[in-house]
Structures are given as structure tokens and as C-alpha cells.
Steps between C-alpha positions, in 0.01 A plus 500: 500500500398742243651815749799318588591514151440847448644570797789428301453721240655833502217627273256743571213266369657188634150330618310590176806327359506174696166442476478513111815219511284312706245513297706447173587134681168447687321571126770245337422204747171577486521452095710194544404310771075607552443554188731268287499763159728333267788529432578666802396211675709231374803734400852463687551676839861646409286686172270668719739592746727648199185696373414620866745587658592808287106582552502479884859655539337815272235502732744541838762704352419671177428827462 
């Protein structure tokens, strides 16, 4: 999955940059649904996703 993605990516580091958004969401569901650390495991979905996105977008597309 991870290379289709960066297949997609014009970039010259496009895996390196897939595989640190996949880690930036693997890392968050690990936090919130393994581990259950508060508050990020009881706080609303549409927060994290407004906190991550930006994150994970910087990660495919920044500079």
C-alpha cells in the first residue's frame, strides 16, 4: 500500500515520505486504541482528524 502511495508522489523522496505518514497514523492508533493514553483516547474523532491531517499532508507534500 505504502508504494502505491508514493507512487503517487511526484517527489524525489516519495517512499521515505509515505512511510513516515504511515507511521504518524499507525503511532496514533496505536496511542489510542492499544494503549488507551488519555485524553487521546476518549477525545472526539473530528479533533484528531483536524490536528492530523495538516501533519500527514506535511508529510506527503511539504517541502
Amino acid at each position: 500500500m505504502l508504494r502505491r502511495i508514493a507512487g503517487r508522489l511526484d517527489l524525489p523522496d516519495a517512499e521515505l515520505r509515505a512511510e513516515l505518514a504511515a507511521a504518524q497514523l499507525v503511532g496514533t492508533a496505536m496511542l489510542r486504541y492499544v494503549i488507551k493514553v488519555e485524553p487521546l483516547a476518549s477525545a472526539d474523532p473530528e479533533q484528531i482528524i483536524e490536528r492530523l491531517a495538516p501533519v500527514v499532508q506535511g508529510h506527503l507534500t511539504g517541502p
